[in-house]
Legacy VTK file of the C-alpha trace (Angstrom):
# vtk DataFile Version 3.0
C-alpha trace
ASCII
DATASET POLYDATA
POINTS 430 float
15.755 0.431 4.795
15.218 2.507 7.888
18.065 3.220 9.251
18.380 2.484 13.458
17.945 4.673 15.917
21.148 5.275 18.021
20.168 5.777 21.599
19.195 9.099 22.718
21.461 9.146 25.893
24.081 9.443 23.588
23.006 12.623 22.235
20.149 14.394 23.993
21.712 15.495 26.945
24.533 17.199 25.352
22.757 18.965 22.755
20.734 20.511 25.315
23.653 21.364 27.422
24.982 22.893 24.323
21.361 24.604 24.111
21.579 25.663 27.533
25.157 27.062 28.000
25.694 29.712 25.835
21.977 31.109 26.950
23.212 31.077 30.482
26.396 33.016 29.513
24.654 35.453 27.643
21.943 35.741 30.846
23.676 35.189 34.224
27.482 35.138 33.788
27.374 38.289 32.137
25.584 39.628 34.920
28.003 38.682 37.132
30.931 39.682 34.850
29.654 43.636 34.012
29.075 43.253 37.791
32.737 43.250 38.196
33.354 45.273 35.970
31.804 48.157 37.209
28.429 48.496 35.934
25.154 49.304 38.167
22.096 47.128 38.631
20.443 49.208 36.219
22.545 48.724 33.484
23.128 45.160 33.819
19.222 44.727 33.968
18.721 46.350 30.937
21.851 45.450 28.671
21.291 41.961 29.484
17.568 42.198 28.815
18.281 43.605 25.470
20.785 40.361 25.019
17.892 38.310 24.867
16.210 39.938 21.697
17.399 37.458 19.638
15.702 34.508 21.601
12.142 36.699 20.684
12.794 37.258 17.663
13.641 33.695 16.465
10.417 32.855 14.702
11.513 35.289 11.926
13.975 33.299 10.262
12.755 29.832 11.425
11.345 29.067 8.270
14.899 29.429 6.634
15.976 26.953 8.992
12.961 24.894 8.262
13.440 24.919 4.294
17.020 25.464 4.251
19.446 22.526 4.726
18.852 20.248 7.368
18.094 20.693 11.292
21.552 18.615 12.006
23.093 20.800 10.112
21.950 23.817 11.714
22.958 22.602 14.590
26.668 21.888 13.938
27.217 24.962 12.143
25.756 27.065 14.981
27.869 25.220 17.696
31.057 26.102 15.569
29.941 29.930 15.780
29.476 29.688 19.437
32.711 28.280 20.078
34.311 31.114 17.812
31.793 33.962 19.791
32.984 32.580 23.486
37.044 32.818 21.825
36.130 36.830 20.150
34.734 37.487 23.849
38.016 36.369 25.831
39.994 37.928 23.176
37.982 41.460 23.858
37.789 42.033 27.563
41.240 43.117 27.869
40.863 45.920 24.916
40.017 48.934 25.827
36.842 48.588 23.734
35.441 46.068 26.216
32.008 47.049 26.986
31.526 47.682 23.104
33.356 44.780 21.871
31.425 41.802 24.538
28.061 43.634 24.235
28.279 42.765 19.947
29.878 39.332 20.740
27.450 38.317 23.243
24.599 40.232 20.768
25.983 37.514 18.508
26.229 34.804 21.039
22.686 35.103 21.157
21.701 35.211 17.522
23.668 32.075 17.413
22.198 30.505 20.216
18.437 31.284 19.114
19.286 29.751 15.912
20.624 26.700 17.579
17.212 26.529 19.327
15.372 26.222 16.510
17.384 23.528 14.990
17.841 21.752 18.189
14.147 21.438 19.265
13.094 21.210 15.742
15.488 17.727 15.312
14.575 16.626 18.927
11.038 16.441 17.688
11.688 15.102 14.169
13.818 12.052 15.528
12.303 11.030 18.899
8.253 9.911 19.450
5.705 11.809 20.997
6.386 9.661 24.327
9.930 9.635 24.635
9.648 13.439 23.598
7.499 13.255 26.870
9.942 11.181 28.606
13.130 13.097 27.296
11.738 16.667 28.287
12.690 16.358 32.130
16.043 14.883 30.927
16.187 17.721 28.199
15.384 20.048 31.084
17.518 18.567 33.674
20.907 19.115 31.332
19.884 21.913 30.035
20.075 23.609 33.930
22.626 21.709 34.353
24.410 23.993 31.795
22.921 26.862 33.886
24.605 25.483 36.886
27.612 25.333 35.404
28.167 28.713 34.145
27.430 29.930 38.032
28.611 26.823 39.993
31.634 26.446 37.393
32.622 29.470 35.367
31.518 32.363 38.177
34.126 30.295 41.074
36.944 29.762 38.170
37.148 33.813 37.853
36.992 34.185 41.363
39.550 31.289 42.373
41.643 33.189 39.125
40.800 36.218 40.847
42.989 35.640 43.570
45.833 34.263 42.055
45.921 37.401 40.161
44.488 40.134 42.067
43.126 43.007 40.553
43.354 41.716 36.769
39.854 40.790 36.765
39.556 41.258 32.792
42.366 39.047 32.133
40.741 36.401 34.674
37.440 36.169 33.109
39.224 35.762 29.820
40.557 32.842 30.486
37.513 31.896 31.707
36.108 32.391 27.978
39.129 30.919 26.747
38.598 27.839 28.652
34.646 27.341 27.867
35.346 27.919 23.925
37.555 24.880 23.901
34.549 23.120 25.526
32.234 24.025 23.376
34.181 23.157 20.324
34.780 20.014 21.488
31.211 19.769 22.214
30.839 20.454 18.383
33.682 17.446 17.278
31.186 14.866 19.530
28.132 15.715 17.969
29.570 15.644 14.278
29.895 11.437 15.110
26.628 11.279 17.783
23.822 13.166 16.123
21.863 10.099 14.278
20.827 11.840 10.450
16.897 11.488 11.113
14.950 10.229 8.546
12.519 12.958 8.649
15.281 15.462 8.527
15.289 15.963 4.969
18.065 18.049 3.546
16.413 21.244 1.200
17.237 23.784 -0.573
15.262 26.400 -0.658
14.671 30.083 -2.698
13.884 33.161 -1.218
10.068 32.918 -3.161
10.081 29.359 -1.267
10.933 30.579 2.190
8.340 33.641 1.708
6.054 31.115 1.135
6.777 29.100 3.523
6.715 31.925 6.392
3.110 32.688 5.007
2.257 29.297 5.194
3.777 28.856 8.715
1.810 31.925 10.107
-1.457 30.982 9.129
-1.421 27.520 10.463
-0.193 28.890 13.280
-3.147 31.206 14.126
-5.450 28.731 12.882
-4.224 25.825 15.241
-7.094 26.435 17.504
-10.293 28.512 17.938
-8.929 32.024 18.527
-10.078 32.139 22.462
-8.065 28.618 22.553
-5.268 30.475 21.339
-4.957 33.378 23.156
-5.121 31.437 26.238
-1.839 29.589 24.955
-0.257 32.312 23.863
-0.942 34.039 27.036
0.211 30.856 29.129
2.988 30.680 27.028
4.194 34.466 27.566
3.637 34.937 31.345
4.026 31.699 32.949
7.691 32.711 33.998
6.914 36.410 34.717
7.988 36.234 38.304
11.082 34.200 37.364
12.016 37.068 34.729
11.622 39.657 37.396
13.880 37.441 39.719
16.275 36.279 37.629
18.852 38.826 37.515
18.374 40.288 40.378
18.759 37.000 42.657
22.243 36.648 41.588
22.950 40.604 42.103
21.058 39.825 45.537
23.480 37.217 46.234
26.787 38.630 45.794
26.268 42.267 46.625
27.941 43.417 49.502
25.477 43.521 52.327
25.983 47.511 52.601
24.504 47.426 49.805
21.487 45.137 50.537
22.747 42.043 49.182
23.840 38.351 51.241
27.783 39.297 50.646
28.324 35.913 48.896
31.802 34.834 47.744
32.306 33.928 43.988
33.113 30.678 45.460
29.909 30.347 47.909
28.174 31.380 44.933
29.098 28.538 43.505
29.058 26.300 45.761
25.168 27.246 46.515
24.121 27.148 42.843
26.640 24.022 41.592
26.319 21.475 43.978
23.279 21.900 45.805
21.225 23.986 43.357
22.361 21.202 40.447
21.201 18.631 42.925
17.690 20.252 43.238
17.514 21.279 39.993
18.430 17.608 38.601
15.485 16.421 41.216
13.046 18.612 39.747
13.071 18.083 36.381
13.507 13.906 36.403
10.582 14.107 38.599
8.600 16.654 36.555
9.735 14.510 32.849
8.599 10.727 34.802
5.204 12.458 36.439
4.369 13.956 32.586
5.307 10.305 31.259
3.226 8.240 33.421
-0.034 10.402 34.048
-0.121 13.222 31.495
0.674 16.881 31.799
-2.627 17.550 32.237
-2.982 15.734 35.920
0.101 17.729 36.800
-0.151 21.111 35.654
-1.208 22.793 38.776
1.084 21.214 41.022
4.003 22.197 38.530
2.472 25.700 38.380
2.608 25.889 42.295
6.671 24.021 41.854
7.402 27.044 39.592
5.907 30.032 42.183
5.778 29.477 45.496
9.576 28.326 46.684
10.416 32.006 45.280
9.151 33.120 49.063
12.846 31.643 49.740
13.894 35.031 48.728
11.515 37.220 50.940
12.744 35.200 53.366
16.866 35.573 53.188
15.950 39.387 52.287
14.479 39.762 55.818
16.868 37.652 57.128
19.959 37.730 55.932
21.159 34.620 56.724
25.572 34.033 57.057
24.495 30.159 57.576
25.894 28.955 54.396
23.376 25.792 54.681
20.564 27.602 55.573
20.839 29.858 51.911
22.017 26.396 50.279
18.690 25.150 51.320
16.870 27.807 50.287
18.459 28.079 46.715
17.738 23.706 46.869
14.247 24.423 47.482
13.642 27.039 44.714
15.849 24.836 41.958
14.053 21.860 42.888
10.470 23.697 42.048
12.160 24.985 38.923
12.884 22.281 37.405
9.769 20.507 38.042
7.296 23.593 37.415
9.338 24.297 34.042
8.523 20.823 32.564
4.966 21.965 32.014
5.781 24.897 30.516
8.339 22.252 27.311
5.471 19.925 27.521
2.732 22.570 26.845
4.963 24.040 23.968
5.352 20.526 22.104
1.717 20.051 22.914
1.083 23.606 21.243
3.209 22.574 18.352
2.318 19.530 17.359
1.350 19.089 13.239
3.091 20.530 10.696
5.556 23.555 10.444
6.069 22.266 14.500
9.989 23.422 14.359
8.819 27.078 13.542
5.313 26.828 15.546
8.024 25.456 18.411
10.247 28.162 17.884
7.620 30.958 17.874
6.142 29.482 21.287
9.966 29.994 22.444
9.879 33.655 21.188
7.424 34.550 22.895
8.364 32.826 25.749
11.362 34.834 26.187
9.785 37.687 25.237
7.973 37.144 28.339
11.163 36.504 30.269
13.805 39.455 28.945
11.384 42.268 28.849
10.251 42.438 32.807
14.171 41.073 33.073
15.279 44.918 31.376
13.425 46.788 34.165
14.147 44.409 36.841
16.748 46.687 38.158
15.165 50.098 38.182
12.517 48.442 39.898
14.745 47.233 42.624
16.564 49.984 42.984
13.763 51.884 43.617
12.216 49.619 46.063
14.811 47.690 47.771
15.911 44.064 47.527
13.319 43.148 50.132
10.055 44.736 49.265
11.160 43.708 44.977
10.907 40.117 46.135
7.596 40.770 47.748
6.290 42.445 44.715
7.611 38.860 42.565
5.316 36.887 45.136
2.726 38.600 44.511
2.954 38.692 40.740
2.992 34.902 40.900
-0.970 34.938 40.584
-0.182 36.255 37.050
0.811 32.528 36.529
-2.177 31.174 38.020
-4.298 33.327 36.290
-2.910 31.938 32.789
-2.505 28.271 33.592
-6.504 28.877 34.756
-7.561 28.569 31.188
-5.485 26.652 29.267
-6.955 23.035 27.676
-4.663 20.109 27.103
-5.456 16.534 25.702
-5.404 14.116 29.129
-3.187 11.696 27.065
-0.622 13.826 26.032
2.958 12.904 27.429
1.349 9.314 28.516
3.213 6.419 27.854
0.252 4.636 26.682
-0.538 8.084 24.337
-1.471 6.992 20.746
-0.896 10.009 19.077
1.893 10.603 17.132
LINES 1 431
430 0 1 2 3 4 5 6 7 8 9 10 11 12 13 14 15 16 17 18 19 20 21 22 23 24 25 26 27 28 29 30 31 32 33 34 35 36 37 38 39 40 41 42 43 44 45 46 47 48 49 50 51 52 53 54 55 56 57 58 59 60 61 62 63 64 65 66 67 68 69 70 71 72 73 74 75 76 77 78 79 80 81 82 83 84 85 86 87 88 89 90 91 92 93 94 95 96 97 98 99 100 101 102 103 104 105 106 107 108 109 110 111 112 113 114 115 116 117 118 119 120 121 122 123 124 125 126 127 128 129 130 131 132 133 134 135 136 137 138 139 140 141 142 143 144 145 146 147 148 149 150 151 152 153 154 155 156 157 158 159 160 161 162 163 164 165 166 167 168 169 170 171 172 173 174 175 176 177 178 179 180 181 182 183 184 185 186 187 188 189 190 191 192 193 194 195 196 197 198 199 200 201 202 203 204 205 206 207 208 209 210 211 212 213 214 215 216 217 218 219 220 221 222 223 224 225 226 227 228 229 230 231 232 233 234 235 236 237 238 239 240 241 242 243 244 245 246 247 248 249 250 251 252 253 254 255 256 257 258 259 260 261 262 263 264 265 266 267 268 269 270 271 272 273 274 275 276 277 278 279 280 281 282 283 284 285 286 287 288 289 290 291 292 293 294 295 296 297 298 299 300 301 302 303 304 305 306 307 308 309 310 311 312 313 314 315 316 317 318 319 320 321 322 323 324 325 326 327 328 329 330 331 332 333 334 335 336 337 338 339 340 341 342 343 344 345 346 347 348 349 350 351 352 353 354 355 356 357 358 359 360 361 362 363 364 365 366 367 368 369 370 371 372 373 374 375 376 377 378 379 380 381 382 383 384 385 386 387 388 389 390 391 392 393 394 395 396 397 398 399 400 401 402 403 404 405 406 407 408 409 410 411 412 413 414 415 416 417 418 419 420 421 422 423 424 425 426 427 428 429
């Protein structure tokens, strides 16, 4: 008898925030923290970018997770390891190992994290149909930001409220900033051992090492057979560069924001900070992606794929803008950062949607998970060089040169192809 769904409220939106957080620890609170700690823009550019190599890398052992075990089990083992990872960091930062010690952790963070992807959008796909997979994606979106937001709007104005009730310890405050988020995420962990539903379709295996060869084989073919080859290197290339601005902004719009103005940069509290990216950044962000998920829903990603493609570009003027300007008006760079979530979060749907489009068929938790790979390989690799580039250039003429490289994104979204009915409520496909 098949068993009943339980209601994916009750699950989605915190396995994606537990998707979400440790990615934006690994990405942007670590920039903030080696900020602090005394690194250049250089070397946060290209430690974190190297932080990310376990996000490309994924598809290599995603047929393990595929054949091995089950996806819900995947998932709850790799939450555990996070939780331990965020406690190992807070632990380290007072050693005098520290840079050592938090680069391996958050190395392993990462591994973790990548492997939680897999599992996680592999059982989001097994256990929810193609429309409320359509549906779900701006809510899957939304939290998942919303995870984002709280590791700047939360985490990044803990340390510096910490900051000041211990001044000059700023090792020992961001520990018990780790501290604090490892208890979170293990009790993240305890929910979702009672809320995750066992999907039928996620059957438990066991699998040999001649099986999961086999399997990878098998994987990788289908995979470059899904489509005629020109069909495919149009996705692939779609899928790699349709965030190439954002991975030349990412890291360097938070250094932009906090830097001291002498040294080119707004001047920006830890608590402004905040304040900009966790209440009115979450509100655009939250916005975005509910709009983006009911637009996909109700007409198709197809009919919106250009507007989301201009969502995802253009508000990043906002940064040419406060570059030239330097605004002090702390609504004025609110609005700004509002603006840019808000097109974020929409202009990012397309990109999910496209990917479970891409993946659809079998071996779709690996063909998902290499679409992710090389979607962040797209993101961490400009990200590594992001800071020689800007200090080279300047914050104002590096966020000219990310306008301009927002054609790159037109130019791939220019020949993709994508099934009208995909993401419609009234889709038949399954």
């Amino acid at each position: 008898m098949k068993q009943k769904q339980r209601n994916p409220w009750a699950w989605v939106p915190t396995l994606y925030i537990a998707e979400g957080l440790p990615n934006v620890i690994v990405t942007s609170v670590a920039v903030v923290l080696y900020m602090q700690m005394g690194l250049s823009d250089a070397q946060i550019g290209l430690y974190t970018g190297w932080l990310g190599l376990p996000w490309i890398i994924k598809p290599l052992w995603s047929p393990f997770v595929d054949l091995y075990k089950t996806k819900r089990w995947w998932v709850l083992l790799t939450q555990l390891l996070l939780g331990s990872s965020l406690a190992g960091i807070a632990f380290t930062l007072e050693t005098d190992f520290w840079l050592q010690g938090t680069l391996f952790l958050f190395f392993l963070m990462a591994f973790s994290s990548a492997t939680h992807d897999i599992a996680a959008d592999g059982y989001y796909m097994l256990e929810l149909s193609e429309h409320q997979q359509a549906w779900f994606v701006g809510i899957r979106n939304t939290f998942y930001r919303l995870a984002v937001i709280f590791g700047n709007g939360a985490l990044v104005p803990i340390a510096g409220l910490l900051q000041k009730a211990y001044p000059g310890r700023e090792a020992y405050t961001w520990s018990l900033v780790f501290y604090g988020t490892a208890a979170l995420f293990l009790a993240i962990w305890l929910y979702h051992t009672r809320m995750m539903p066992r999907a039928e379709a996620d059957v438990k295996r066991q699998a040999t090492a001649a099986d999961i060869a086999h399997g990878l084989k098998e994987m990788l073919v289908a995979f470059v057979h899904k489509m005629p080859w020109k069909q495919l290197l149009a996705a692939i290339l779609f899928i790699l560069f349709y965030r190439f601005p954002e991975a030349l902004l990412n890291a360097m719009s938070k250094t932009f924001l906090t830097r001291p103005q002498a040294d080119g940069g707004l001047g920006l509290s830890l608590e402004q900070y905040g304040l900009s990216y966790g209440t009115v950044g979450l509100i655009g962000l939250l916005l975005g992606g509910i709009v983006g998920g009911w637009l996909a829903s109700r007409d198709g990603l197809k009919r919106w794929l250009w507007p989301m493609v201009c969502a995802i570009t253009l508000p990043d003027v906002v940064y040419v803008y406060m570059s030239l300007a330097m605004p002090s008006n702390m609504l004025l760079v609110s609005s700004c950062i509002f603006i840019e979530q808000f097109g974020y979060g929409l202009g990012f749907t397309a990109l999910t949607l496209y990917m479970l489009y891409f993946a659809m068929g079998e071996f779709k938790t690996s063909h998902y998970a290499i679409c992710t790979g090389i979607s962040y390989l797209g993101l961490q690799v400009p990200a590594m060089f992001s800071g020689f580039l800007k200090d080279a250039v300047g914050y104002s003429t590096f966020f000219i040169i990310v306008m301009a490289l927002c054609s790159v994104t037109f130019l791939v979204a220019a020949f993709i192809k994508v099934d009208p009915q995909f993401g419609r409520k009234d889709s038949t496909q399954k």
